[in-house]
C-alpha positions as CSV (number, residue, x, y, z in Angstrom):
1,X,125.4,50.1,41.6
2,X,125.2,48.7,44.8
3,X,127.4,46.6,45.9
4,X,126.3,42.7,46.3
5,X,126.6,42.5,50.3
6,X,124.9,46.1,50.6
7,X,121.4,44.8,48.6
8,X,118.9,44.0,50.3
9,X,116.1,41.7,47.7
10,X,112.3,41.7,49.2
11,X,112.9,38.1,49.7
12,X,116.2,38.7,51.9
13,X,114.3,41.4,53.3
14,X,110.9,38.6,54.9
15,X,113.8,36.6,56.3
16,X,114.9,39.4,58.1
17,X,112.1,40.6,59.3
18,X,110.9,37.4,60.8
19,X,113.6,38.0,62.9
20,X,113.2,42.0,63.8
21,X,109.2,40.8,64.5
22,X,110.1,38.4,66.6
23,X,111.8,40.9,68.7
24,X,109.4,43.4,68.5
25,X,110.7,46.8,68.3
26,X,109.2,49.9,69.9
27,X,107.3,51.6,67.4
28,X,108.7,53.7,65.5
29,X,112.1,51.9,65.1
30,X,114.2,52.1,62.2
31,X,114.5,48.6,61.0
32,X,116.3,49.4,57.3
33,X,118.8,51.5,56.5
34,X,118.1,53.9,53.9
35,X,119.6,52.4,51.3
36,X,118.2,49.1,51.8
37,X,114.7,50.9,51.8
38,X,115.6,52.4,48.4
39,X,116.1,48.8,47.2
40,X,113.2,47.8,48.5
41,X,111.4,50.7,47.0
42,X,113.1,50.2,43.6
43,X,111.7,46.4,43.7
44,X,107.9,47.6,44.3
45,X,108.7,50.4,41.6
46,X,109.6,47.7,38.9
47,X,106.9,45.8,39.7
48,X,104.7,47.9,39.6
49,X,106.3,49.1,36.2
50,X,106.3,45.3,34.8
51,X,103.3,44.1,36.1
52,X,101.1,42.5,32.8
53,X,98.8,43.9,30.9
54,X,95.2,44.1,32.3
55,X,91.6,44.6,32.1
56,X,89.2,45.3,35.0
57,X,85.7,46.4,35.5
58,X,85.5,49.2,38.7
59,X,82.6,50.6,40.8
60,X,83.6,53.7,42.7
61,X,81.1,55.4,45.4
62,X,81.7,59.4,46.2
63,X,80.5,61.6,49.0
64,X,81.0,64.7,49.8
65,X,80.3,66.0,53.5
66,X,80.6,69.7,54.0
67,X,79.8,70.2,57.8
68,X,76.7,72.1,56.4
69,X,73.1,71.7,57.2
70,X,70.1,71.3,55.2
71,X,70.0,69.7,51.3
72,X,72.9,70.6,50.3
73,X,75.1,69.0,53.1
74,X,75.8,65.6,51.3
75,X,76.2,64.8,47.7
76,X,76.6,61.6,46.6
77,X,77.8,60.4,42.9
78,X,79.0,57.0,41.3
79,X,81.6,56.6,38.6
80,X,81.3,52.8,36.9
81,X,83.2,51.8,34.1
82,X,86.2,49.6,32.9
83,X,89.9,50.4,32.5
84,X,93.1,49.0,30.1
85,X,96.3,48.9,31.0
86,X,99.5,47.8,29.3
87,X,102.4,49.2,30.7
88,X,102.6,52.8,28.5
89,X,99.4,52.8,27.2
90,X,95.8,53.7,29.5
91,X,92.3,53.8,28.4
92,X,89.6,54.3,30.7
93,X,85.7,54.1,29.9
94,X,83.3,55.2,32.7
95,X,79.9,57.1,33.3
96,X,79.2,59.2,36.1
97,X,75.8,59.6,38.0
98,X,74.5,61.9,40.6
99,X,71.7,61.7,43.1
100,X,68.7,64.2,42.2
101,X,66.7,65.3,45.1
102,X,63.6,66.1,42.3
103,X,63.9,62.3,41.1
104,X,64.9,60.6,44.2
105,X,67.1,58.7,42.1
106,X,70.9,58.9,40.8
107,X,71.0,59.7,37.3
108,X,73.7,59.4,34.6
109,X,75.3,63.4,34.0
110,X,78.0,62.1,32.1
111,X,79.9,59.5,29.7
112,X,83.7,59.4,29.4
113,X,86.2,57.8,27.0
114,X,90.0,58.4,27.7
115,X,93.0,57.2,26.0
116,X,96.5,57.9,27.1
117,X,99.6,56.5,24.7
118,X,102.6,58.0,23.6
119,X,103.5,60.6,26.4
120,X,99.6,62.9,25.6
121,X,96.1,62.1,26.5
122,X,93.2,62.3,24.6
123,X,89.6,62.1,25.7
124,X,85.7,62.5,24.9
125,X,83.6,64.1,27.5
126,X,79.4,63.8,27.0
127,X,77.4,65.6,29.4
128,X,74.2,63.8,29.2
129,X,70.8,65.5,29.9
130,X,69.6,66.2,33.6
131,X,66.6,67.6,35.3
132,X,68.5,70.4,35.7
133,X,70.1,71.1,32.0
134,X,67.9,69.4,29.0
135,X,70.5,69.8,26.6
136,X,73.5,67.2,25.6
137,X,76.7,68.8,25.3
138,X,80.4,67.0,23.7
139,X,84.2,68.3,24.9
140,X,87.1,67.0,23.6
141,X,89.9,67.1,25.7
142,X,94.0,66.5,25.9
143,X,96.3,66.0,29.1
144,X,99.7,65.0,29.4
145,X,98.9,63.1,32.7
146,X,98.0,59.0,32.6
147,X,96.3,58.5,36.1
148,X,95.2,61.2,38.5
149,X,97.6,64.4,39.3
150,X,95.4,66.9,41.0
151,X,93.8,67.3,44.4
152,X,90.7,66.6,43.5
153,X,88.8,63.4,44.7
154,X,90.3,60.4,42.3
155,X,86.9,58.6,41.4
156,X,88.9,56.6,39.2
157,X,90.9,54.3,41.9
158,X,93.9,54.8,40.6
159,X,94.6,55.1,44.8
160,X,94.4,51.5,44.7
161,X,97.4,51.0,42.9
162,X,99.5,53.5,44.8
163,X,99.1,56.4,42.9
164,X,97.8,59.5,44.8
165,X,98.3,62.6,43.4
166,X,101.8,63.2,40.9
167,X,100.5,60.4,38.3
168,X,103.1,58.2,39.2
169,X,103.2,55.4,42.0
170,X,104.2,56.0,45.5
171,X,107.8,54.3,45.1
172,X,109.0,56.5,42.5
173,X,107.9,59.4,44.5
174,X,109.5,58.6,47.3
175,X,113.1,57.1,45.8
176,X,112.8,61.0,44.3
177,X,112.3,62.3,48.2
178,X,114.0,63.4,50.6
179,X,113.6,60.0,52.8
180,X,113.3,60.3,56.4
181,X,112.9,57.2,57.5
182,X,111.5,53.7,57.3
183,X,110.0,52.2,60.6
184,X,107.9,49.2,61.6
185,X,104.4,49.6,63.4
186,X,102.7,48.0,66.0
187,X,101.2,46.2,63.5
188,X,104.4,45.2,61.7
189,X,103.5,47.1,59.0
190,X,106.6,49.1,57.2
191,X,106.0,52.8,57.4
192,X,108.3,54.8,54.8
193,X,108.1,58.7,55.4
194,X,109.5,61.3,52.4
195,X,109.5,64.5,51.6
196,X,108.6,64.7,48.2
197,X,107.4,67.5,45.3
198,X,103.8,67.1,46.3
199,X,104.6,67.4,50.6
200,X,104.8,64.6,53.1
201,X,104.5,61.0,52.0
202,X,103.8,58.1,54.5
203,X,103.4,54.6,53.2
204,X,102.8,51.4,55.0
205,X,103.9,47.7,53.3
206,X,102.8,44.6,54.3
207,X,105.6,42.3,55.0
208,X,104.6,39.1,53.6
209,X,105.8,37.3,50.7
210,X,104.3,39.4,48.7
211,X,104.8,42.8,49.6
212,X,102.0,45.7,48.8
213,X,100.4,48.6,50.1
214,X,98.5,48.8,52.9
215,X,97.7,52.4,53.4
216,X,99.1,55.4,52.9
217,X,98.6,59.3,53.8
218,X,99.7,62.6,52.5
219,X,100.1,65.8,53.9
220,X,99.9,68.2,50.4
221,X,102.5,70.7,50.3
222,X,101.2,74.2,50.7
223,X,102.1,75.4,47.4
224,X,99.5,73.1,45.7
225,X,96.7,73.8,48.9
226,X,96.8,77.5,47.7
227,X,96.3,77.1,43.8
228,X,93.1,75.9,45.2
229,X,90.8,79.5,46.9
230,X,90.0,79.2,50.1
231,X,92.0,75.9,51.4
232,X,94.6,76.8,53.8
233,X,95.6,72.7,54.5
234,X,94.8,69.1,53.0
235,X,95.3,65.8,53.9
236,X,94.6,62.4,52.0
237,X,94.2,58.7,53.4
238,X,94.3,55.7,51.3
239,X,93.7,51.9,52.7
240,X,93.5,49.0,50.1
241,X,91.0,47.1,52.5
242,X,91.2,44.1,50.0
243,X,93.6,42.4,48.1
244,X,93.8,39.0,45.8
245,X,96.4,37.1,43.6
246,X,95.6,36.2,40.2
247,X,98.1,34.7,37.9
248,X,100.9,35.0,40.8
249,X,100.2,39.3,40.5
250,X,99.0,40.8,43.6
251,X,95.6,43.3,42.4
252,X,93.3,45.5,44.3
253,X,90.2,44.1,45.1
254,X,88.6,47.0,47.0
255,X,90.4,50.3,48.5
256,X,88.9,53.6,50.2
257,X,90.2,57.6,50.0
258,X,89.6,60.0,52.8
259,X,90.4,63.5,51.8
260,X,90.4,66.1,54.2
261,X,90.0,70.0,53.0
262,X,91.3,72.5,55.6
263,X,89.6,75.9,55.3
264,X,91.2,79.4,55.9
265,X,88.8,80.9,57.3
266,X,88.5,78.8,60.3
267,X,85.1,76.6,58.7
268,X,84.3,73.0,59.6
269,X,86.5,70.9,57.4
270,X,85.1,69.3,53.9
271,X,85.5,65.4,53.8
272,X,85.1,63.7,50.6
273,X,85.4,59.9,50.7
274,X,85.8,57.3,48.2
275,X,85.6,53.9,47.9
276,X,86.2,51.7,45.0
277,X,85.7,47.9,44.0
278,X,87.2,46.4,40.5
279,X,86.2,42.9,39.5
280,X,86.5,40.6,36.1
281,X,90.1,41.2,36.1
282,X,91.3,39.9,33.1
283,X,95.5,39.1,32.7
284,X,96.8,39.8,29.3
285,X,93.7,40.0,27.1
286,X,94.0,40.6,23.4
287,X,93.7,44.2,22.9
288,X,94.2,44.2,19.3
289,X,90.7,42.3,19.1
290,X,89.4,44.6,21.8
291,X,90.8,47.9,19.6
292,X,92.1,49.1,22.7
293,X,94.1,52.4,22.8
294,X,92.2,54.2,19.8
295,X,90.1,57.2,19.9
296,X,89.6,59.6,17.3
297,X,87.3,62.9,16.4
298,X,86.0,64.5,13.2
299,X,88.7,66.3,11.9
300,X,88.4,69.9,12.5
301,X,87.4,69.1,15.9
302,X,88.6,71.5,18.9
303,X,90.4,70.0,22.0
304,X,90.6,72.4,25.1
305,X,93.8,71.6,27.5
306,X,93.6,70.6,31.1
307,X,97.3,71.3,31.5
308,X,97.3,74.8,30.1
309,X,94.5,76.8,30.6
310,X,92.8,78.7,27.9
311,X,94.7,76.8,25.1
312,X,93.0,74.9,22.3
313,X,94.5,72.4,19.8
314,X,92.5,71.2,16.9
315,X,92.7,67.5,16.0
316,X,93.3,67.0,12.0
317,X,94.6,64.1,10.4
318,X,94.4,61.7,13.9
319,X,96.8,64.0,15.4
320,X,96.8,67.0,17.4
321,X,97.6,70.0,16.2
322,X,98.0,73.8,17.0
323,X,94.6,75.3,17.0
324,X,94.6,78.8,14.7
325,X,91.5,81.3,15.4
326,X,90.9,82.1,11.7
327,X,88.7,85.0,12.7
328,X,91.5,86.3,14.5
């Protein structure tokens, strides 16, 4: 435990700074030691961790820009759906469409249903019927993760809330770092730097009474560029461009992802953007009216895993089981 004259409460911390602002540092000046900033960043972590249950509605536009030429130098896609939260439990319900060049239109390609509870994920994938594949095709799925852990595009938003690519938010990852350093901007934003599992973590904070993210960037660590062929570098920026309190709780009104795909063989650079907008926020809704968190398949049916590849688990009884090829 710290002791009492060494913490430093996010309160504390605004009365302090109205001070180091007033002064204006260079840039780039520590203004809190490290283990204030892990305080700091324990505060966020909690309240991110405590924050109350929630429902939201969320619109999230993707495009993809190569550095081609020609019909296939854009793609464009949007995810739409809705998404439950109560602190250990996640269920996400969202459609995906795609623009067709044949139908000058964006059409739906597929329908998703996720729920995550009890440490495992469990979802329903539909791939719907496109000009380009007539048929309708199911696969059910299990993951360990809750949010987004990959370094694929996060269509989802979960960005917003300050988690980018490890499935959990940006202030656990970095009271796990290696922290090099927390500094104030120009803009008198704080910028904390770590070195953490998934490469180099910056964060900036706003510094009013209530403090939140403001953007953030990280520089993936090499070993998770190469599980990917072809990338030799790759770099994401998140900016929540939009904020608003409801119920005293700070939310994400609107936020944008620029990732940045580094190629080794010397090719222009792939961008991929995203930017999402949640509204019809609601603060503690009844979830048992809702049946939130429930999902379940015929039993008998197969569940491929996106953690392990080329491993199957059959679901029998509303659990998950271990899938046995009977035909050997």
């Amino acid at each position: 435990m710290l002791q009492s004259k060494c913490v430093l409460t996010i309160a504390s911390l605004a009365a302090m700074l109205s001070g180091v602002m007033a002064a204006r540092p260079a840039e780039g000046q520590n203004v809190v030691s490290q283990q204030d900033a892990r305080v700091i960043l324990s505060e966020l972590e909690a309240r991110f961790q405590q924050r109350p249950d929630i429902v939201f509605k969320f619109r999230s536009e993707y495009n993809l820009v190569s550095g081609e030429e020609g019909p296939n130098a854009s793609l464009s896609e949007f995810r739409e759906g809705e998404i439950r939260w109560a602190k250990n439990r996640v269920e996400t319900r969202w459609f995906d469409t795609k623009w067709y060049e044949s139908e000058k239109d964006h059409i739906p390609v597929r329908d998703h249903h996720y729920v995550w509870k009890d440490g495992i994920g469990v979802g329903l994938r539909t791939f719907l019927p496109t000009p380009r594949n007539k048929r309708t095709r199911e696969e059910a799925f299990t993951v360990q993760a809750p949010y987004h852990d990959s370094i694929r595009p996060d269509l989802a938003g979960w960005f917003a809330d300050g988690v980018f690519l490890d499935s959990d938010h940006f202030s656990t990852s970095l009271l796990q770092s290696t922290l090099l350093g927390v500094e104030q901007d120009e803009n008198g934003l704080l910028r904390f730097s770590g070195e953490t599992d998934y490469g180099i973590l910056d964060v900036w904070i706003t510094t009013g009474a209530q403090k939140a993210l403001s953007r953030a960037r990280l520089s993936v660590a090499p070993e998770f560029v190469s599980q990917s062929q072809g990338l030799s570098a790759a770099v994401f920026e998140f900016e929540v461009l939009e904020s608003r309190d409801i119920e005293g709780h700070l939310f994400p009104i609107e936020a944008l992802a620029t990732y940045r795909y580094e190629w080794d063989t010397g090719e222009e650079p792939m961008i991929k953007t995203i930017r999402t907008i949640r509204s019809d926020y609601q603060i503690r809704p009844d979830f048992e009216a809702m049946n939130a968190f429930e999902i379940d398949f015929p039993d008998g049916t197969v569940l491929i895993s996106f953690d392990v590849p080329n491993t199957k688990y059959v679901w029998r009884d509303g659990r998950i089981r271990p899938y046995v090829n009977v035909d050997g």
